[in-house]
C-alpha positions, 0 to 999 in steps of 0.5 A: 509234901502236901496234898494240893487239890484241883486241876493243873495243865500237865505244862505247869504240873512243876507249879502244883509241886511249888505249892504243896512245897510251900505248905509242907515247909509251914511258909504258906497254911492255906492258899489257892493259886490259879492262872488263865491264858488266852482267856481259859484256865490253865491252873486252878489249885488250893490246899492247906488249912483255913484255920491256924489250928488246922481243924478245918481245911482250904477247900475248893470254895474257901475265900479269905480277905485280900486286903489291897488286892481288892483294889485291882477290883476297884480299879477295873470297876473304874476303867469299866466305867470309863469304857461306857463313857460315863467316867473321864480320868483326866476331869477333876473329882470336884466335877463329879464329887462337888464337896471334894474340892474344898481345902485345895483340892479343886484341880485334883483329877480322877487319875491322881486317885488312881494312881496314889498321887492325891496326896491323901494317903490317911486322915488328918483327924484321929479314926477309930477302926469301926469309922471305916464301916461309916462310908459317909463319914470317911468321904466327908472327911476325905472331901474336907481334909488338905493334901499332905503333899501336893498332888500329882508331884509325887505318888504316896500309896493310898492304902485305905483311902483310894478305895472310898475316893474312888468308890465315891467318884463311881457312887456319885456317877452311877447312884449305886455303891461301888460295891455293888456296881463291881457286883452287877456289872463284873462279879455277877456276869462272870459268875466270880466268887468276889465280894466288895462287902460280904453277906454273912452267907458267906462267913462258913466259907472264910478263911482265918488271917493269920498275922505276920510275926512280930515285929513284922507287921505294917506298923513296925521297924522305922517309917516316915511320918505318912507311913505311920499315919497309913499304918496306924490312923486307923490301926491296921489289925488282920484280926479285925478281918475276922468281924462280920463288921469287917466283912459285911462293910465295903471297904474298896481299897482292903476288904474283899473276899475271894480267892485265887480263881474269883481274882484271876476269873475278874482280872482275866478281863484285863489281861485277855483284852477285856473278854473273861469266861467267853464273855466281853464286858470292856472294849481292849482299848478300855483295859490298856488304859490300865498300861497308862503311866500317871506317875514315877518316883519314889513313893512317899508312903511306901519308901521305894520307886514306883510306875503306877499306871490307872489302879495298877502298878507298872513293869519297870527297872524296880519291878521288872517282868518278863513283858512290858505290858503288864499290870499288878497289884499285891495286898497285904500279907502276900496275896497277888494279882499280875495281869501279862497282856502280851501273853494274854496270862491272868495268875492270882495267889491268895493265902491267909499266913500273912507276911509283913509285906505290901508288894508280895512275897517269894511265894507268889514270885516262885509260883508265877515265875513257874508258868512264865518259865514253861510259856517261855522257855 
């Protein structure tokens, strides 16, 4: 078996066997997994190797792209924002972002943002991959463009653009970027190691994305048309992740840097009432916000049924969890964030062997049904 570093609470010790079993059998290469309940860490732990050739090792400190996982940032970033009273989901973009309402879009609100129900999955112009460093260029176009679909009668996952959309909601309200409020207000006071735009600081400490097989990737096998649009307009190439193009610009749907204990230190925020690391930074009102279904049904991008709540996906008969209060969010390749609010439980996997998934994988599932099988049984 392989050698998993960091600290277990000796009732999850079979969690950190799950782990070295995943390195050992060549499913994962490098990942961390870490989890807190009640608000204190229960789980910290990383192994492997940071780098396909296994000449340098996943060490305590070593952060890799997330992809989608970023959006749970984003969204707290969001809710955080309407705790203070300065964002209202139900009021329309335009309110806020002015530009926004052109080509129909005038009574598209906040929430439909939030939860994928914009009908603004992609682009209608063609993008090149650098368009997305250009933040101006990406909402201007986002503000101009007509809905694929109408919005709020279906959700559609918004893969790249719900993080701009939102960003620049966030951006006209507070004059900062969304990176960098994230930073100021969440990342910064809870000391995480997160980062929605990375200084190149940084870049020893980053992992290599390994991309799914091929064949497996998001842009393969049969799709719709908006799916291949998501996939493709831009293309989505993991090794684009290894630029410092890629990694200093803010992305806020795809491009953050963490691991496993920078995501769950954040998102503990949500599953422990709004207090993470002793510190309270949103009322418990203003992270069950999160619960509030915005939309079901089948996901025009995604091709399966979904409850998406206000940035996070909901339990449900599709996606059940052990407790109906909880929250998640997955990204690209496999790395996962569930936030259980009756158990009070924050788990966060992150890796950098990719899987051609969206929604997470067996790898995560085996590692969270782990704790939830000692809590519960």
């Amino acid at each position: 078996m392989s050698e998993v570093h960091g600290t277990v609470d000796p009732r999850f010790e079979r969690v950190r066997e799950t782990l070295a079993q995943s390195l050992a059998s060549g499913q994962d290469l490098g990942a961390s997994f870490a989890a807190t309940l009640n608000g204190e860490p229960i789980i910290d732990i990383w192994g492997g190797w940071a780098v396909a050739g296994r000449t340098r090792p996943w060490e305590r400190d070593s952060i890799v792209n997330v992809y989608s996982t970023t959006k749970t940032m984003t969204a707290l970033t969001a809710l955080w924002l309407a705790d203070r009273g300065e964002l209202r989901f139900e009021e329309t973009v335009a309110h806020y972002w002015p530009e926004f309402a052109a080509a129909g879009k005038a009574k598209v609100t906040v929430a439909q943002l939030m939860s994928h129900a914009a009908g603004l999955s992609g682009f209608h112009e063609p993008m090149q991959p650098a368009d997305l460093y250009d933040w101006d260029l990406v909402t201007s176009r986002l503000a101009a463009q007509a809905p694929f679909w109408e919005p709020g009668t279906a959700p559609g996952y918004h893969a790249v653009t719900q993080g701009y959309l939102v960003g620049e909601v966030v951006r006209r309200i507070t004059g900062q970027s969304l990176g960098r409020v994230f930073a100021e207000h969440l990342a910064g006071p809870l000391e995480a190691d997160f980062h929605i735009g990375l200084d190149a600081g940084h870049d020893h400490r980053v992992a290599d994305l390994v991309p799914p097989p091929q064949g497996a990737s998001i842009s393969d096998g049969p799709q719709s048309a908006l799916a291949k649009n998501m996939a493709t307009n831009p293309p989505i190439n993991p090794l684009e992740t290894r630029t410092r193009a890629w990694r200093a610009a803010e992305i806020p749907a795809a491009g953050g840097h963490g691991n496993a204990r920078s995501v769950a230190a954040v998102q503990t925020l949500v599953a422990n009432g709004g207090v993470a690391g002793g510190t309270r930074l949103l009322s418990e009102a203003g992270v069950r916000r999160a619960l509030e279904l915005q939309i079901e049904g089948h996901d025009q991008v995604l091709n399966m049924p979904v409850r998406y709540g206000l940035g996070y996906g909901l339990a449900g008969p599709t996606r059940p969890m052990p407790n109906p209060n909880t929250v998640f969010w997955g990204g690209y390749g496999g790395s996962l964030v569930v936030c259980d609010m009756d158990l009070k439980l924050c788990m966060s996997y992150v890796m950098n062997k990719m899987a051609g998934t969206t929604v997470g994988d067996m790898r995560a599932g085996m590692l969270m049904a782990g704790v939830w099988g000692a809590l519960l049984s």
